[in-house]
N, C-alpha and C positions, 0 to 999 in steps of 0.2 A: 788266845793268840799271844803269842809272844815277839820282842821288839825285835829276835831277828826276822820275824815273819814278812815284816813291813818292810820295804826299803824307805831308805831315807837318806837325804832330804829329800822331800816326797817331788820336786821339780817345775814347782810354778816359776815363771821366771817374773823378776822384782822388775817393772817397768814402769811402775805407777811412782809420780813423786806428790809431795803436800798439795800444790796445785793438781794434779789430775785428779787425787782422789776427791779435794775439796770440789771440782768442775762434776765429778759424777755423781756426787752426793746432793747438787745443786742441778745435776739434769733430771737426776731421779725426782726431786721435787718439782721441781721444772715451775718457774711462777707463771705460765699460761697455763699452763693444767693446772697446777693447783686455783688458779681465780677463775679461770674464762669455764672448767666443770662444775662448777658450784653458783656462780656469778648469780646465775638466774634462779635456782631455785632457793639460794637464801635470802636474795631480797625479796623474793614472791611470799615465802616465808613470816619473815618479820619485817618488811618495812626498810627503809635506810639504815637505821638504826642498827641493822645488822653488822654495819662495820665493825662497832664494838667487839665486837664477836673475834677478830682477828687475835685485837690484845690480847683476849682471855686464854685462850687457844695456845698463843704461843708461849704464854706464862706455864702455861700446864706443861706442855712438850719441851722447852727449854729446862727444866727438872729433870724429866724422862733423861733429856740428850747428856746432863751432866752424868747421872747415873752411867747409863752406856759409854759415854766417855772413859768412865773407870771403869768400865768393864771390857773394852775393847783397848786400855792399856795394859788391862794384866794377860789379856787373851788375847792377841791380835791376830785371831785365825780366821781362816775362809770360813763362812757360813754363818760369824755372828750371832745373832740370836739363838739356832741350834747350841754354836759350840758355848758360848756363855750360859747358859739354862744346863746345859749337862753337867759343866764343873761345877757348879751351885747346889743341884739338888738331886746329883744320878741322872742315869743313861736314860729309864724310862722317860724322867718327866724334862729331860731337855728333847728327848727325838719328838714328843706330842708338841711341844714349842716351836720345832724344825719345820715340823706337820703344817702345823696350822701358817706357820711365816711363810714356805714353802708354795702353797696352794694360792696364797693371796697374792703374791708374788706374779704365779703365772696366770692369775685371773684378769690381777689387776692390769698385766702386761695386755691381755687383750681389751678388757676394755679401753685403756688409753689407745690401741690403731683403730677401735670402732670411734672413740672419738673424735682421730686423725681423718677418719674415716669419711665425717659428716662437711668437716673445712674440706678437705680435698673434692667433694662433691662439691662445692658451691665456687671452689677455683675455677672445676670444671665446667661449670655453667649449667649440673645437673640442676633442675628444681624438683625439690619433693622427692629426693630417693627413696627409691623402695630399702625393703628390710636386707632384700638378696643384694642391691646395687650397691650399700652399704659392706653387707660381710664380704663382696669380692673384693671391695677395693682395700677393706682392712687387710686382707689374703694377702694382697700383691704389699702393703706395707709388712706386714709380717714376711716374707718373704724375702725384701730386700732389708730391714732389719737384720735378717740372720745372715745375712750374706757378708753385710760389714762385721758384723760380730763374730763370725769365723774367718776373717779375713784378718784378726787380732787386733792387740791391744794401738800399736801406730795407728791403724786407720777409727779405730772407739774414742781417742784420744782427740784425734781432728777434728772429728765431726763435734764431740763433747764442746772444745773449742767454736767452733762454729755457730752451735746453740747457742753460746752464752751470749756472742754477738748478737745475732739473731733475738734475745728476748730482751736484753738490753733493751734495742733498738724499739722490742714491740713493747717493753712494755715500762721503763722511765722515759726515753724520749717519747714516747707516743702521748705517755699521761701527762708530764709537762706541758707537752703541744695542748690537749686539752683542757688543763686547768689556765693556761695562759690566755687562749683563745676562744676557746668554745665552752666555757663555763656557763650553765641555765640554770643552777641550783644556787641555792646558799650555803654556807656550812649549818643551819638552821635542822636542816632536814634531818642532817644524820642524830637527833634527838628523838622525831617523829617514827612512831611505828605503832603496828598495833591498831590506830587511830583513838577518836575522842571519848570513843564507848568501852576501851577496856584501859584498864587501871594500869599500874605500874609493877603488881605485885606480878596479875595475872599475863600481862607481856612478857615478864622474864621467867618465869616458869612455861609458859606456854609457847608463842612463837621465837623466843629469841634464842632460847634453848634447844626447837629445832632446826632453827640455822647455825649453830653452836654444831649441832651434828654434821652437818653438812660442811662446814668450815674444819673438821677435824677432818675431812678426806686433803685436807691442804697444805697439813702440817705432819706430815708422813715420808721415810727416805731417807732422812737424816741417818739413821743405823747404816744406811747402804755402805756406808765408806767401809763399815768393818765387813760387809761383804768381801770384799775382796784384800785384805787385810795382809796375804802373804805374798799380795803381787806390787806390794809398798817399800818404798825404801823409807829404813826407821821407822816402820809403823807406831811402836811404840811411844815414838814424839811427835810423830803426823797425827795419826788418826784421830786424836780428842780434839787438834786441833778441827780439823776436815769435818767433823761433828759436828760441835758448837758453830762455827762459823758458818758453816751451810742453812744451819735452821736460818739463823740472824739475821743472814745474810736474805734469802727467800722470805722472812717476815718483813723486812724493810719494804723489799719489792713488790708484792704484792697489797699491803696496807694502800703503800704509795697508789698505786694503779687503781686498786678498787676506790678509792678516794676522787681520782679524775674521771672514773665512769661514772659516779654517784651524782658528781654536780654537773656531767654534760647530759646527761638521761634531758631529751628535750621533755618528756612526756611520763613522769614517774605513776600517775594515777592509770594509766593505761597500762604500765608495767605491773602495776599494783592489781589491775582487774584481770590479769592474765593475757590483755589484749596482746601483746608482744611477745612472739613467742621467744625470740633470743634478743635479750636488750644488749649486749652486747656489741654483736652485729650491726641493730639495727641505731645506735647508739656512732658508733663509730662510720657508718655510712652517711649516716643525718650529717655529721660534723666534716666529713672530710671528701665526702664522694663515693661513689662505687669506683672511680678510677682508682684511686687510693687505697681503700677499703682491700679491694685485692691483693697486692703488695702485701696488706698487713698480715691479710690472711695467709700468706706463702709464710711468713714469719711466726706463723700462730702454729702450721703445720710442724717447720722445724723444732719447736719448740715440745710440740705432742711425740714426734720420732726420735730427739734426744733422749727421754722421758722414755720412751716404749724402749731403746737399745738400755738405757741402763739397768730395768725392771727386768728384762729379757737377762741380763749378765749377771745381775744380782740373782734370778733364778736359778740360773744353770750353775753358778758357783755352791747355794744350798744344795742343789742334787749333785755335784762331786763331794761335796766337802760331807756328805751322807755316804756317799758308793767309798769312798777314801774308806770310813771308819765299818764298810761292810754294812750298814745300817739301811741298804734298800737292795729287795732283787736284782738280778743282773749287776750287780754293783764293778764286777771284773771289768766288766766291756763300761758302764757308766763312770769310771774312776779311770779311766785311760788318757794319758796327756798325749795330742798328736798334732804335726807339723813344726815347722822351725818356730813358730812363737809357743809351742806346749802349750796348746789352750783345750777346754775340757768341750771339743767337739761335740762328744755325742749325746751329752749332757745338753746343750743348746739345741741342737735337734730334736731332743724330747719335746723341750718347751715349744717349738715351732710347732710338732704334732698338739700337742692339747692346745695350742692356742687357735690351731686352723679348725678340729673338732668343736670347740667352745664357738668358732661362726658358724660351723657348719648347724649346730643344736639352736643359737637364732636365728636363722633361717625357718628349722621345722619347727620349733617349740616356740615360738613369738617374740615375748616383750622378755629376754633373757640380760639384756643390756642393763634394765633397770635391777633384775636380780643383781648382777653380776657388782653393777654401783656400790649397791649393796653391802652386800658382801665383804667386801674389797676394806670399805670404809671400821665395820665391826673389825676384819679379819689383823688387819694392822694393831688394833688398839689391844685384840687377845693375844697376839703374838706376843705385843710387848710387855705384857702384864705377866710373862712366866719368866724374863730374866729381872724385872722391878719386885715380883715377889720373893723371887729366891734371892737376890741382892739382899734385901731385906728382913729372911730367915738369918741369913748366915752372917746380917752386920748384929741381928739381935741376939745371936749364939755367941759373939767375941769371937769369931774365924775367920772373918776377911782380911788378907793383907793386901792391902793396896798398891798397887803398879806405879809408873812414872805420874800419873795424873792422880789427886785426890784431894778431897774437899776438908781431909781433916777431922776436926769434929763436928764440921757440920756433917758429913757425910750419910749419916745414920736419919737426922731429923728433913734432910732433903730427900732422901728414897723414901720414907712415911709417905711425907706430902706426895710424891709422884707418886705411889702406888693408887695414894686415896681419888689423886687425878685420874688416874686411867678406867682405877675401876666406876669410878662415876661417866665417864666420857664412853666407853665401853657399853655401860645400859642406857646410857643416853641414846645413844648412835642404835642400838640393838633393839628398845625399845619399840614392840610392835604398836606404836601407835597411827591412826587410819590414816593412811598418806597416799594410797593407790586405790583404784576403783578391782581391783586384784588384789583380794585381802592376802593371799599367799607371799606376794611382797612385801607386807608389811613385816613377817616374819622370815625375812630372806638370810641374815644373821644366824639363825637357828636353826634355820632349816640345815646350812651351809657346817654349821657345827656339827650338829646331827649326823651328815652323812659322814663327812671326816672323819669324826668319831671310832663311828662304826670300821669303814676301813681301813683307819690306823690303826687298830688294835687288830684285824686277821692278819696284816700285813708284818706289822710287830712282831706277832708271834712268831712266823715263820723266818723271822730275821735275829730275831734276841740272842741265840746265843753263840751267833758269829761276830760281833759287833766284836770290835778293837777298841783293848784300854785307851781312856783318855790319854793319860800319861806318856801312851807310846809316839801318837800325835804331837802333845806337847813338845818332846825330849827332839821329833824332826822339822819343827817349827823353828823352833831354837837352834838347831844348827844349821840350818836355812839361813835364819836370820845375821848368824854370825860370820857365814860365809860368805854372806850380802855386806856386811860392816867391814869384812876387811878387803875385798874386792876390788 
């Protein structure tokens, strides 16, 4: 295909400034979702001591976000990981990149309203929902998600805004309120884990390593901002900012918060024996009431729905910024801009269809939620390991030239180290070790590859050789961009 084939500039309109993208790169991580998903099962895991596990976590991924930094200054196109892994190393092995980001993407977008899903029942005063009382209500969140979402970037922007209030509020003033006044613990604890019968070697190899797993579903989203990258003004000066800052910024805040829960746990040996099922909850109810406690929970919701619209937009921009370059069926009708905000309508309508199929299969097929956790958590760390590898082909080749953002000559010895990050956090997180009484979850990772796999490649084929040069993209990016700059 040739560049007159394409029109261009292909017609996102630039609405997003430094603040919004840094706000949606910080809902997509969202620090409720990322601590209040995990909370429970990494302490049940390894003990208090699991705190630890934050630092380490965010040392590895802060590498990753410098990498992508620079790589979302030289490339600051929609779709991100796709379109960085394709300039890197061919069309093939960035669309299996796109694949695999793509899928985790709208998975993870539903598990986060099935999690929305569980606080909204206890607003409601359901006890004990069922599996079906769960997928409707996720439905009707998924549902009024796409509603803002197609309703455009103004009303994504407010609500973004809103959340950040909203988790503030749930989660620095909450944790000050509890380290100030309802502290039970010492800072003692967070050493203890494991207990007195296993050694120091075999804790961190064994439980602390997998609540390290679990801790990497926390530290994930930060790429989101190059998501959306040609609906930025000056992305090339924004985005590394919105990047860096987003991870930092959500690592500050959740340390902080998981730190207030750890010392107000009135009853950690019960946590510890499983007797609790969400310490959490029952953590924050001890100390503050059920009157209270609800409130919190309304702020625990907004914070899941920020989270679920950004995942949801970061989705549907990988499948235009796909249907753009021809690189998926239907791609004519999927690549279409409509309404006075030009946003990729039908592209977000896909994702609402596989996210309401994805409830509708836990309902018939059972414990899909935990598959799905799963998943989600591997799915992230493969994504990212196809632009940290090719980043890392082509700095060992002498062919990168670097964008507005670059680390110089560390550049080269910082993407090693983050490759060697992910690829260990990757088998960590992936490693089927016995964690479910349904060995099949253990191997949810693989399984999840597996089938991707297979249908990226019929799906490939039948697309490969209508795919649009890189460069044509580029060359309408770039005059987007500078039509944006003198505006």
């Amino acid at each position: 295909m040739t560049t007159t084939e394409v029109d261009a500039p292909q017609g996102l309109r630039r609405e997003f400034s430094l603040w919004s993208a840094f706000a949606f790169a910080f809902a997509f991580i969202s620090p409720i979702v990322a601590l209040y998903g995990i909370f429970g099962l990494a302490l049940s895991a390894a003990g208090p001591s699991f705190w630890w596990g934050f630092g380490l976590v965010f040392g590895g991924q802060f590498l990753v976000a410098l990498v992508f930094a620079m790589l979302v200054s030289r490339w600051p196109l929609e779709g991100s990981i796709y379109q960085w892994s394709r300039r890197l190393l061919g069309t093939t092995y960035g669309w299996f990149a796109g694949w695999a980001y793509m899928w985790t993407l709208v998975i993870a977008m539903a598990t986060v309203a099935l999690g929305a899903a569980g606080f909204t029942a206890n607003i409601l005063g359901i006890e004990a929902p069922s599996g079906t009382t769960l997928a409707l209500i996720a439905l009707v969140i998924l549902l009024a998600g796409t509603a803002v979402n197609l309703a455009g970037r103004q009303a994504l922007k407010i609500f973004m805004l809103g959340s950040i209030i909203a988790e503030v509020i749930g989660s620095v003033v909450l944790g000050t309120w509890l380290l100030l006044f309802h502290r039970q613990n010492s800072l003692s604890v967070l050493f203890s884990g494991g207990g007195a019968e296993m050694d120091t070697l075999a804790y961190l190899t064994g439980p602390f390593m997998l609540a390290v797993a679990f801790i990497g579903w926390s530290f994930v989203g930060f790429e989101s901002a190059g998501s959306i990258a040609e609906e930025v003004h000056e992305p090339r000066r924004y985005l590394p900012k919105a990047v860096l800052f987003s991870l930092t910024f959500i690592f500050v805040v959740v340390a902080y918060s998981a730190l207030a829960i750890i010392l107000a746990i009135p009853d950690l040996d019960a946590v510890a024996e499983g007797a609790v099922g969400d310490p959490v909850y029952a953590t924050l109810t001890t100390a503050l009431g059920h009157g209270v406690a609800k409130p919190v929970e309304v702020m625990f919701v907004i914070g899941f729905l920020a989270s679920f619209l950004a995942l949801q937009t970061s989705a549907s921009r990988v499948i235009w910024a796909y249907a753009r370059d021809g690189a998926l069926p239907a791609s004519g009708v999927l690549s279409q801009l409509r309404g006075t905000a030009r946003i990729p309508r039908v592209a977000i309508l896909v994702t609402t269809v596989v996210g309401a199929t994805l409830f509708l299969l836990s309902i018939v097929a059972g414990d899909i939620y935990s598959l799905m956790v799963n998943f989600t958590a591997g799915g992230f760390y493969l994504a990212f390991l196809f632009p940290l590898i090719g980043f890392l082909v082509v700095g060992v080749r002498r062919k990168w030239t670097p964008g507005n953002f670059s680390l110089g000559r560390f550049t080269l010895p910082v993407a090693a180290v983050a490759v060697v990050w992910a690829v260990l956090q990757f088998l960590n997180i992936s490693w089927p070790r016995v964690a479910f009484e349904q060995r099949y979850l253990d191997w949810s990772v693989w399984i999840g590859i597996g089938v991707l796999l297979v249908l990226g490649t019929a799906i490939l084929a039948t697309v490969r050789g209508r795919i649009v040069e890189a460069a044509v993209i580029e060359d309408a990016e770039l005059l987007d961009e500078r039509a944006d700059a003198g505006a």
